[in-house]
DOGULUM-755478 format. One record per atom (N, C-alpha, C): residue in one letter; residue number from 1; x, y, z. Coordinates in nm, 2 decimals. Layout:
<nodes>
+------+-----+--------+--------+--------+
! type ! seq !      u !      v !      w !
+------+-----+--------+--------+--------+
!    A ! NUM !      X !      Y !      Z !
...
+------+-----+--------+--------+--------+
</nodes>
This chain:
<nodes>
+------+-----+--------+--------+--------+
! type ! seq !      u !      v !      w !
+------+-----+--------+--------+--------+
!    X !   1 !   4.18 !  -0.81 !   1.45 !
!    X !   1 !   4.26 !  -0.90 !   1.38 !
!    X !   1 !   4.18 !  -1.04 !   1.37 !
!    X !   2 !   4.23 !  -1.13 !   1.25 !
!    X !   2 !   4.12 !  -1.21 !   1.21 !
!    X !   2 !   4.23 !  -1.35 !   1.28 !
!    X !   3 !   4.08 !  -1.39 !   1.38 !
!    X !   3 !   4.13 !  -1.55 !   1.41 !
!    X !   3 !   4.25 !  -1.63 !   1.30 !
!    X !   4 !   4.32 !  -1.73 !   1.37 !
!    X !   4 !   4.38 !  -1.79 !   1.32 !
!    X !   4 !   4.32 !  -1.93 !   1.22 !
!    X !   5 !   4.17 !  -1.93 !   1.29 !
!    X !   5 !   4.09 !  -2.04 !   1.21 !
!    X !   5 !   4.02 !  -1.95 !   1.07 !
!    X !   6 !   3.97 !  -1.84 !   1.11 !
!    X !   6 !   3.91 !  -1.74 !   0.99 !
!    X !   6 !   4.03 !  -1.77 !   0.85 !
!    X !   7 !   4.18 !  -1.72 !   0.92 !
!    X !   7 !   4.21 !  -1.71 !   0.79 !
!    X !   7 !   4.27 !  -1.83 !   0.71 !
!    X !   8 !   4.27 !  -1.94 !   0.77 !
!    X !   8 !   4.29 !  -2.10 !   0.75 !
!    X !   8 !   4.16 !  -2.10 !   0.64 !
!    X !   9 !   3.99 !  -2.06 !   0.70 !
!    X !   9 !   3.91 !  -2.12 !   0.60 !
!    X !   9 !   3.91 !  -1.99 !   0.50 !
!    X !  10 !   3.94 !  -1.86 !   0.50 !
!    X !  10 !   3.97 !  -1.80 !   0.38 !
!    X !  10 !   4.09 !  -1.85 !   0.28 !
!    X !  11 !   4.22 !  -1.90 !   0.29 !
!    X !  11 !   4.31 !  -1.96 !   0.23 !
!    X !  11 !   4.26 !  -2.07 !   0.16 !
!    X !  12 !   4.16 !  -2.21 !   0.28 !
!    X !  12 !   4.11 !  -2.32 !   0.19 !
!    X !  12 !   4.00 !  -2.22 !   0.07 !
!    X !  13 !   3.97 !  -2.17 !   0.09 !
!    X !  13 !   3.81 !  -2.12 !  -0.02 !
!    X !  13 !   3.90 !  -2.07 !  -0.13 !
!    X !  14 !   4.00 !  -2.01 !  -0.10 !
!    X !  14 !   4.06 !  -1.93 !  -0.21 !
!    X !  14 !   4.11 !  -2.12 !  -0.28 !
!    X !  15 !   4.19 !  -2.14 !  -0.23 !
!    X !  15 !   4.25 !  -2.25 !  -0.29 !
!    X !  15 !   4.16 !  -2.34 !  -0.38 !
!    X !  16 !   4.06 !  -2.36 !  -0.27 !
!    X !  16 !   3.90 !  -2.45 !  -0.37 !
!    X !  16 !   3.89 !  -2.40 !  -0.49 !
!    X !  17 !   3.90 !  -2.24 !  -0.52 !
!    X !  17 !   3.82 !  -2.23 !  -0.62 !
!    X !  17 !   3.92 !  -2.16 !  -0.74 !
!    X !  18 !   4.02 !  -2.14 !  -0.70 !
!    X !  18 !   4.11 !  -2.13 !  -0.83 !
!    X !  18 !   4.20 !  -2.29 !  -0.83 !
!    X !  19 !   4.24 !  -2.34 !  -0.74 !
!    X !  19 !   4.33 !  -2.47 !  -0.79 !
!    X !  19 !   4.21 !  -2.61 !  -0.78 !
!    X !  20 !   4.10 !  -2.63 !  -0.73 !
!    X !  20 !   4.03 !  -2.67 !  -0.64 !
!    X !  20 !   3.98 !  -2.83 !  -0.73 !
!    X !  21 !   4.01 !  -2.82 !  -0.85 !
!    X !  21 !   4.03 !  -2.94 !  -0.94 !
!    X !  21 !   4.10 !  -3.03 !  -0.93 !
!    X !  22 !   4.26 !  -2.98 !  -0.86 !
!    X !  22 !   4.35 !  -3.03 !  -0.84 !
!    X !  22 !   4.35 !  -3.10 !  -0.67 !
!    X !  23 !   4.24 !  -3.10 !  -0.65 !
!    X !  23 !   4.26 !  -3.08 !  -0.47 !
!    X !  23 !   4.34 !  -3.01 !  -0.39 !
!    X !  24 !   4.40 !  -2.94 !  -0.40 !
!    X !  24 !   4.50 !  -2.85 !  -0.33 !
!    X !  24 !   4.42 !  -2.77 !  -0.20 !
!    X !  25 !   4.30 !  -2.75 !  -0.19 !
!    X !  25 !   4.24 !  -2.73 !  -0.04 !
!    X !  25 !   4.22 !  -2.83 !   0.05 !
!    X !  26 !   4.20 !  -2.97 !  -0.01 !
!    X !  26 !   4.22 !  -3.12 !   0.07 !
!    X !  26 !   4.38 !  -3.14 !   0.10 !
!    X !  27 !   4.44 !  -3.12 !   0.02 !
!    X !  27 !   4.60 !  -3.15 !   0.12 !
!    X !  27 !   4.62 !  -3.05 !   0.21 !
!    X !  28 !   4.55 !  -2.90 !   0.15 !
!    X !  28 !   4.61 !  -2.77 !   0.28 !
!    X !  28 !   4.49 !  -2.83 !   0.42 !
!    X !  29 !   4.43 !  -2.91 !   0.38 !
!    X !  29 !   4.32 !  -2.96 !   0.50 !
!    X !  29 !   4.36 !  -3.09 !   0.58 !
!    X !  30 !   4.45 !  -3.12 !   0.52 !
!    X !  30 !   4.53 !  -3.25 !   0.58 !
!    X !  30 !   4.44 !  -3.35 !   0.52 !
!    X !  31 !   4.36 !  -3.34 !   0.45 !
!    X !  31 !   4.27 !  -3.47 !   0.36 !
!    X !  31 !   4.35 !  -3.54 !   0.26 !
!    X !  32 !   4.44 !  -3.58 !   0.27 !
!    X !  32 !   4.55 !  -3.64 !   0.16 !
!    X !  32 !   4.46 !  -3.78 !   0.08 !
!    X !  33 !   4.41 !  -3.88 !   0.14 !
!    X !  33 !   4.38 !  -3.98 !   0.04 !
!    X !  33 !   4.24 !  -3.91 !  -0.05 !
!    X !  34 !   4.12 !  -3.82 !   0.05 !
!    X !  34 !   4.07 !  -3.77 !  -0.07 !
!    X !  34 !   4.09 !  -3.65 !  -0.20 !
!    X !  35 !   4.22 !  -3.57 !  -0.13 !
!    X !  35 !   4.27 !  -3.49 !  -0.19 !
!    X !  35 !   4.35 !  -3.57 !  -0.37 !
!    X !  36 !   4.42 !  -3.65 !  -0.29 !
!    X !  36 !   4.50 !  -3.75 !  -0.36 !
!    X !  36 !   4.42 !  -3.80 !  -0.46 !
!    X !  37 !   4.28 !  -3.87 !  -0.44 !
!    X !  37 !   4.17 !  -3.92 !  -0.55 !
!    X !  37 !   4.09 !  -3.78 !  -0.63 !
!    X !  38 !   4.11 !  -3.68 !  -0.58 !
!    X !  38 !   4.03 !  -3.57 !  -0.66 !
!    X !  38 !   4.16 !  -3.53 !  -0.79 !
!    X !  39 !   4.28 !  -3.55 !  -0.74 !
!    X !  39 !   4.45 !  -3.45 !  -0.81 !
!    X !  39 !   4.44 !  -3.60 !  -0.94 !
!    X !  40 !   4.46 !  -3.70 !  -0.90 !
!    X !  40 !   4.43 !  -3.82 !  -1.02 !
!    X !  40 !   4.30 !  -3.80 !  -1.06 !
!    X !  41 !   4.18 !  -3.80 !  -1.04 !
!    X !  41 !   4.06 !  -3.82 !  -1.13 !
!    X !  41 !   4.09 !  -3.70 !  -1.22 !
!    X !  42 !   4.12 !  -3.56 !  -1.19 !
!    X !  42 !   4.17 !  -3.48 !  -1.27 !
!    X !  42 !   4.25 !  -3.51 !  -1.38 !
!    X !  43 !   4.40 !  -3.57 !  -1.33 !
!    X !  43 !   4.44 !  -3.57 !  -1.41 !
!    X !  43 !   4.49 !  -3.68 !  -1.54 !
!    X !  44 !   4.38 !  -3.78 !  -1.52 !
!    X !  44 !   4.33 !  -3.87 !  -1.57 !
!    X !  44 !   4.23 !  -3.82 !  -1.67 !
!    X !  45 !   4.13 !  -3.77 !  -1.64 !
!    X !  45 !   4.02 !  -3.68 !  -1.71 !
!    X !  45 !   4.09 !  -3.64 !  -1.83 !
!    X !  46 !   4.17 !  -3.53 !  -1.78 !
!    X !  46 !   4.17 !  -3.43 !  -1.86 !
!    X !  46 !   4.24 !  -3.46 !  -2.01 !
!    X !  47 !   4.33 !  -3.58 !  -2.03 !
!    X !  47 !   4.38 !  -3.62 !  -2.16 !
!    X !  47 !   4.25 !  -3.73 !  -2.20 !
!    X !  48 !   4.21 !  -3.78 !  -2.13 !
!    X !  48 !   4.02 !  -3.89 !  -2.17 !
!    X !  48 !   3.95 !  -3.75 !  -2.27 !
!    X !  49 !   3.93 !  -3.65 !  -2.25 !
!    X !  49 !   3.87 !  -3.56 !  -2.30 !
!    X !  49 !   3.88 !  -3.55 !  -2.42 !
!    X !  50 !   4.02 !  -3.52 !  -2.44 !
!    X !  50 !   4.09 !  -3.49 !  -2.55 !
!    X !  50 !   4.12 !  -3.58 !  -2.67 !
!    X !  51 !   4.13 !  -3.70 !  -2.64 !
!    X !  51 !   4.10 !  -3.85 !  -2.70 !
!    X !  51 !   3.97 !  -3.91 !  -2.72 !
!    X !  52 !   3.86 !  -3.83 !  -2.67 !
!    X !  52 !   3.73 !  -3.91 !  -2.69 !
!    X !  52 !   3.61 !  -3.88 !  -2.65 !
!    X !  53 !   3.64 !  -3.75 !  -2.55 !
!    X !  53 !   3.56 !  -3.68 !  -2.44 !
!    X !  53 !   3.50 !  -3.79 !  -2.32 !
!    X !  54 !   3.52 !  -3.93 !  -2.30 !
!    X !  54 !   3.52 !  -4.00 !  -2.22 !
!    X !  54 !   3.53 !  -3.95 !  -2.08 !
!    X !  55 !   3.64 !  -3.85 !  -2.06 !
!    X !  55 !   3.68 !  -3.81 !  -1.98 !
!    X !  55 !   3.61 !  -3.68 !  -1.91 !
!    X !  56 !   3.49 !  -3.64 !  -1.94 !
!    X !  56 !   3.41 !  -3.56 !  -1.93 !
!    X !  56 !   3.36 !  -3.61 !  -1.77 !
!    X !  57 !   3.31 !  -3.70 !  -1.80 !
!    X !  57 !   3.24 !  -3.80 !  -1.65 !
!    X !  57 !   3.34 !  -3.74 !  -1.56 !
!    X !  58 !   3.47 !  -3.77 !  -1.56 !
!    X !  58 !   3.57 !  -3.75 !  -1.45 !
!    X !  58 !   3.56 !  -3.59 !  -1.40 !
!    X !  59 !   3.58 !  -3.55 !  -1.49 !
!    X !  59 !   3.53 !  -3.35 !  -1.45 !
!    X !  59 !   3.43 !  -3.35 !  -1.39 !
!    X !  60 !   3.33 !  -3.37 !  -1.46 !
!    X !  60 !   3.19 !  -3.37 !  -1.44 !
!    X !  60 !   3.18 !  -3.41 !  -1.23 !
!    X !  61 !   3.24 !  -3.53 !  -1.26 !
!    X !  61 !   3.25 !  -3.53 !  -1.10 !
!    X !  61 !   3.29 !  -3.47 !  -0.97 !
!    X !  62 !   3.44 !  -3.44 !  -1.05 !
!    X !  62 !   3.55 !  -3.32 !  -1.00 !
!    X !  62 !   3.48 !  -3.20 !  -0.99 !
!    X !  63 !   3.40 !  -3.15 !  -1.00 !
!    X !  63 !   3.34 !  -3.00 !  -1.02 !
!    X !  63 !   3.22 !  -3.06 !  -0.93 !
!    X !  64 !   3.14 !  -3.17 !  -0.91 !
!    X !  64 !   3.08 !  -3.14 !  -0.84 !
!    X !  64 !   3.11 !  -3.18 !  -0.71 !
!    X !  65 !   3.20 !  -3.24 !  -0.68 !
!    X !  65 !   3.30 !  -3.27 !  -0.56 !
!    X !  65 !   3.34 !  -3.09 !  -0.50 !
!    X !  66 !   3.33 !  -3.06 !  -0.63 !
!    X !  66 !   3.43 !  -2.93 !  -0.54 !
!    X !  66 !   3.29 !  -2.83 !  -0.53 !
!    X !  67 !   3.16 !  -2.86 !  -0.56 !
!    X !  67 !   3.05 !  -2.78 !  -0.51 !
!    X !  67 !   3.00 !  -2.84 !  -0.43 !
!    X !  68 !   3.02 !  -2.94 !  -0.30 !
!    X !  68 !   3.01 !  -2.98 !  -0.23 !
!    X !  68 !   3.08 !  -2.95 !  -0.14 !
!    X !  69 !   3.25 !  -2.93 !  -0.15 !
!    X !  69 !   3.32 !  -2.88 !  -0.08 !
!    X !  69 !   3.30 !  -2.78 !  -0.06 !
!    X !  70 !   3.22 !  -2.65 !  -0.13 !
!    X !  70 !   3.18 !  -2.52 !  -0.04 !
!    X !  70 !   3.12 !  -2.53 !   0.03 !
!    X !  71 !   3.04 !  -2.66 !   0.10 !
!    X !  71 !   2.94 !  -2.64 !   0.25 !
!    X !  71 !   3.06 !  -2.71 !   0.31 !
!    X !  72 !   3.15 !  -2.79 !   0.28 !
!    X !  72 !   3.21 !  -2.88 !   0.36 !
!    X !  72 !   3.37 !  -2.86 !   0.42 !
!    X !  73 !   3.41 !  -2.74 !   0.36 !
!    X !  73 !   3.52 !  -2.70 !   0.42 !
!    X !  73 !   3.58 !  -2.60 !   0.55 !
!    X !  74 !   3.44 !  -2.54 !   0.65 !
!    X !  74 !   3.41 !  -2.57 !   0.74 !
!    X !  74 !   3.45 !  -2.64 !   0.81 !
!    X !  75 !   3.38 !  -2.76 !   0.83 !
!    X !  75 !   3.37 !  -2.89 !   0.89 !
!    X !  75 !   3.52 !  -2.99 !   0.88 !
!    X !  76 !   3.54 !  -2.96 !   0.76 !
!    X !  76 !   3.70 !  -3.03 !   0.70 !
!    X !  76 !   3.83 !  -2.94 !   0.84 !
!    X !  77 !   3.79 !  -2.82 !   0.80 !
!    X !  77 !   3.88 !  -2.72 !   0.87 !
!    X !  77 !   3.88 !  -2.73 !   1.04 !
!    X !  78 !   3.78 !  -2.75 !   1.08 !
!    X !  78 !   3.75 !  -2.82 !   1.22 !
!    X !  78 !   3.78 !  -2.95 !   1.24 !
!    X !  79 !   3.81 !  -3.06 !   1.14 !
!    X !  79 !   3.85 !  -3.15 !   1.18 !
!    X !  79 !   4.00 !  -3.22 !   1.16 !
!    X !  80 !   4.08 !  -3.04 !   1.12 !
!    X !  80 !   4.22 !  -3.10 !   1.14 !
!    X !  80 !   4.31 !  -3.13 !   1.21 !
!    X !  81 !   4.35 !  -3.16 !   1.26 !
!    X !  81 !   4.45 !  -3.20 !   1.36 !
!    X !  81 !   4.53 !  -3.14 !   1.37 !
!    X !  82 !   4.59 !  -3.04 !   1.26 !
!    X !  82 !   4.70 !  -2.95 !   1.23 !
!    X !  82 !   4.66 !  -2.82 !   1.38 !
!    X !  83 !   4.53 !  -2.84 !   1.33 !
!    X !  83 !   4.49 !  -2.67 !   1.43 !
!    X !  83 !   4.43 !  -2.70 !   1.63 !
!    X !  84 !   4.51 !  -2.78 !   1.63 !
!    X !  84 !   4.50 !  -2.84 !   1.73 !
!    X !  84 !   4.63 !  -2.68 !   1.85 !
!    X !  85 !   4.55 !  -2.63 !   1.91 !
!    X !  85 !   4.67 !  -2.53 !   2.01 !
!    X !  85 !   4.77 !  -2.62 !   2.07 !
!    X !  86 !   4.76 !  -2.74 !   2.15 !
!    X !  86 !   4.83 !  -2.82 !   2.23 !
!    X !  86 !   4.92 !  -2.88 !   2.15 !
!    X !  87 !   4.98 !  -2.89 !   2.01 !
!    X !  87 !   5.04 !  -2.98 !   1.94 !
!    X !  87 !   5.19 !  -2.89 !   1.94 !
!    X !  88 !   5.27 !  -2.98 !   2.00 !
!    X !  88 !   5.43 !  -2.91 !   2.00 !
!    X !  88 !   5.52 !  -2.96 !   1.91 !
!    X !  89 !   5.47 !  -3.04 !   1.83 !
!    X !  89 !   5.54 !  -3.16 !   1.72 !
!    X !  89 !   5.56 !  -3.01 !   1.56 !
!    X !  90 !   5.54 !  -2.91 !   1.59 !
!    X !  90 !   5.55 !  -2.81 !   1.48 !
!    X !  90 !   5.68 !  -2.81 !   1.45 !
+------+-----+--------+--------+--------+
</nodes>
């Protein structure tokens, strides 16, 4: 049977990479303010695009934010506080 941490960082990977624009693997990581600036640069971008392509830069960043987050969600996942055994506040 697969650890309880295994299948936390198979859910974040899954999430990174079909929602992963939206940050939705930074809030399942408890990363809320960087999750929160990745879900706005998105969704700021994405009408910039459409009006001017301006809005390219903002993707352009968002995508490589989120190829960075494949070495770093790991590390994200070990530093949540959620997965802490001793926490009885559940």
């Amino acid at each position: 049977m697969a650890s309880k941490r295994a299948k936390r960082l198979v859910l974040s990977y899954v999430l990174l990479v079909t929602l992963g624009w939206f940050g939705l693997h930074r809030f399942y990581l408890r990363h809320t303010k960087s999750a929160r600036l990745m879900l706005i640069t998105t969704l700021v971008s994405v009408p910039l695009v459409a009006l001017g392509g301006i809005g390219a830069f903002g993707l352009y960043a968002v995508f490589f934010w989120m190829l960075a987050d494949l070495f770093l969600v790991p590390a994200m996942e070990r530093a949540d506080p959620g997965t802490s055994m001793d926490r009885t506040d559940v």
